[in-house]
C-alpha atoms as one frame of an Amber mdcrd trajectory, in Angstrom:
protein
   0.191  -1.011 -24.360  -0.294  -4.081 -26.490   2.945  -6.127 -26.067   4.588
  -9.431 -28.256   5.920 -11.930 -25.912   8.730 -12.722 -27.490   9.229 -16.265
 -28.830   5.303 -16.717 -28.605   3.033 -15.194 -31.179   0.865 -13.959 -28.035
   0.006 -10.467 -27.111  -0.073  -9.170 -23.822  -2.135  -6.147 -22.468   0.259
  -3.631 -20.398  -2.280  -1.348 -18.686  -0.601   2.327 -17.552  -0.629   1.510
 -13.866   1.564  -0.958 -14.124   4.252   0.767 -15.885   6.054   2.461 -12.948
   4.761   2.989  -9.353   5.331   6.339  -8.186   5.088   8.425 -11.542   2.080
   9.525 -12.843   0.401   6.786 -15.717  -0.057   9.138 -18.221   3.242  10.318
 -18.182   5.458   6.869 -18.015   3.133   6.026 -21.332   4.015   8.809 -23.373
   7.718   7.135 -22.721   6.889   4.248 -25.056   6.649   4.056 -28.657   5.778
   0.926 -30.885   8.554  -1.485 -31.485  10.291  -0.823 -28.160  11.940  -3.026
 -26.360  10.623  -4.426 -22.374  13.696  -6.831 -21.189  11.358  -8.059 -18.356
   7.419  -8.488 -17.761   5.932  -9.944 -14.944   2.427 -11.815 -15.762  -0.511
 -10.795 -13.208  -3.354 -12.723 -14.572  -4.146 -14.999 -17.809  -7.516 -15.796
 -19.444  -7.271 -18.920 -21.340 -10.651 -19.177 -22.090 -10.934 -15.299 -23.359
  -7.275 -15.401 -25.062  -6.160 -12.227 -22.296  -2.829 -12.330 -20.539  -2.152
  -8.971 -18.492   1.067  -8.130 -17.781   3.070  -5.456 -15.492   6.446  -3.813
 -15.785   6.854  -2.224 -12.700   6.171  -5.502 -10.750   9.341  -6.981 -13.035
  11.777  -4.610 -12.166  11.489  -3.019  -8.954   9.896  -3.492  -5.491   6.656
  -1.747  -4.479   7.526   0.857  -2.652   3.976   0.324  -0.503   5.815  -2.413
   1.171   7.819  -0.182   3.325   3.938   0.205   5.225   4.292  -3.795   5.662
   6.208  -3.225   9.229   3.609  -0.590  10.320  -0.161  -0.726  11.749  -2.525
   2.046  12.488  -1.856   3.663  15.316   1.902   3.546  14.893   4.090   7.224
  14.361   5.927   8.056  11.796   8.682  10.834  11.336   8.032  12.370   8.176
  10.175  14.739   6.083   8.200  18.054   4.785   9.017  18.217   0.882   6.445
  20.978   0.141   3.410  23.207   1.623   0.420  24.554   0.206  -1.220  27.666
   1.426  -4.655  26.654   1.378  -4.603  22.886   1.373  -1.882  21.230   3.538
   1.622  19.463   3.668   3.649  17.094   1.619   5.582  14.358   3.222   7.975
  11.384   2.840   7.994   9.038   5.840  11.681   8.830   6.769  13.079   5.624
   4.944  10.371   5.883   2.750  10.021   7.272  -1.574   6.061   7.403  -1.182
   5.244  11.374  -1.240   1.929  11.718   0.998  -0.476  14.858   1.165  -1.995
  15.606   3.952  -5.361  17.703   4.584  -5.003  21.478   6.181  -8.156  19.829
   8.323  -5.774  17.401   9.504  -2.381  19.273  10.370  -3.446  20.024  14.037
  -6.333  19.982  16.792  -6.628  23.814  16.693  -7.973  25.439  14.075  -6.065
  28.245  14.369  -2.795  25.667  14.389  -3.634  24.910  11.235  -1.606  26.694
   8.405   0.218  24.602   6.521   3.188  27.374   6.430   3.716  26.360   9.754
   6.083  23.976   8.126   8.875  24.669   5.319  10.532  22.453   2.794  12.772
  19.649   5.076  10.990  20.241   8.712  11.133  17.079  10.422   6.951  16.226
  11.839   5.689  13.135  13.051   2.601  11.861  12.283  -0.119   9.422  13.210
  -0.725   6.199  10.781  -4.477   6.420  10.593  -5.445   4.061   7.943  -2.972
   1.657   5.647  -4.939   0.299   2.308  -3.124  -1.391  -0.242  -1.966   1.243
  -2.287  -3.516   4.138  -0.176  -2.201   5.545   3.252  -3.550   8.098   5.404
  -1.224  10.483   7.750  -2.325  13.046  10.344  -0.918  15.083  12.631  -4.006
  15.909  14.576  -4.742  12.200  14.817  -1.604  12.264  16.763  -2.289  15.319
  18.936  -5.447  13.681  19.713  -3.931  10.495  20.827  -1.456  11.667  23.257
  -3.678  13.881  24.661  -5.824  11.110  25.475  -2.680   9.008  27.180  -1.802
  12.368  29.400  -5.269  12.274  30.463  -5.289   8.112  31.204  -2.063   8.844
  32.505  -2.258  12.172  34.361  -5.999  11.921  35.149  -8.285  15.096  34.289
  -6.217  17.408  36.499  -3.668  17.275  33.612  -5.648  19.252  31.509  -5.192
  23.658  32.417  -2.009  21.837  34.969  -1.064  25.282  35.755  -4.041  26.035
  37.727  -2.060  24.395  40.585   0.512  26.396  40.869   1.449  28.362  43.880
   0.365  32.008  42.082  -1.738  30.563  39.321  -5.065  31.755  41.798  -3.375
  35.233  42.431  -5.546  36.858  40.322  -8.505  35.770  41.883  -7.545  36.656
  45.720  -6.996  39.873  44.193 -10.313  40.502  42.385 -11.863  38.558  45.554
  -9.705  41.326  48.207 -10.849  43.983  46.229 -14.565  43.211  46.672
């Protein structure tokens, strides 16, 4: 959108990411038709030299919603809500506290292949997830990630033993005295 600051006979560019940031830019432009109104613009950057002032809407009138990643780092777990699940590519989540909506990957939903179907979850199933990378605008969730990680603390923790645990049980060898008897 080209935009009159009012009070100034300057124009300012409006580009379609910075109308809104959750909604799609394609849609929040077909909102807007010429002679509309903006009450409040924020300027992002001016070009004296070129005559270009670019302007934002979204930055004016609400707060990113990427700043809710400000108090997290990778590494950290998050409790996410499921909102929807796709057959053959993954989950949809919202971090609790949260109105970013992240996908992620079917590849990414658990160690075992086998473990993972994304119908595993349903519409509102509570999962937490691993933070595995945090970009500006851009974050990246996993559940494996996760897995991964606290199997790797057992194992610090627990030693190697932890891993098949059961094997130390009283009757967990039955089977093989009996094979070995039978011999």
């Amino acid at each position: 959108l080209f935009v009159k600051l009012k009070n100034y006979p300057i124009q300012a560019f409006l580009h379609c990411n910075d109308l809104h940031f959750l909604n799609k830019p394609e849609d929040e432009l077909k909102k807007f038709k010429k002679g509309d109104f903006l009450e409040k613009v924020k300027v992002l950057e001016y070009d004296i030299e070129n005559q270009k002032i670019r302007i934002s809407l979204r930055e004016a009138i609400e707060e990113d919603p990427f700043k809710f990643y400000d108090k997290y780092r990778p590494g950290d777990v998050l409790t996410c809500i499921v909102t929807s699940s796709s057959d053959k590519k993954g989950i949809s989540v919202i971090p609790e506290g949260s109105k970013i909506e992240t996908f992620i990957k079917k590849s990414q939903l658990a160690q075992a292949q086998s473990d993972q179907r994304s119908t595993r979850w349903i519409k509102g199933d509570r999962v937490d997830v691993l933070l595995e990378k945090k970009e500006k605008n851009k974050v990246s969730l996993s559940i494996k990630a996760l897995e991964e990680k606290l199997d790797k603390e057992a194992i610090k923790k627990y030693g190697e033993g932890a891993i098949g645990s059961g094997k130390s049980l009283p009757f967990a060898q039955l089977a093989n005295t009996i094979l070995k008897k039978k011999k």
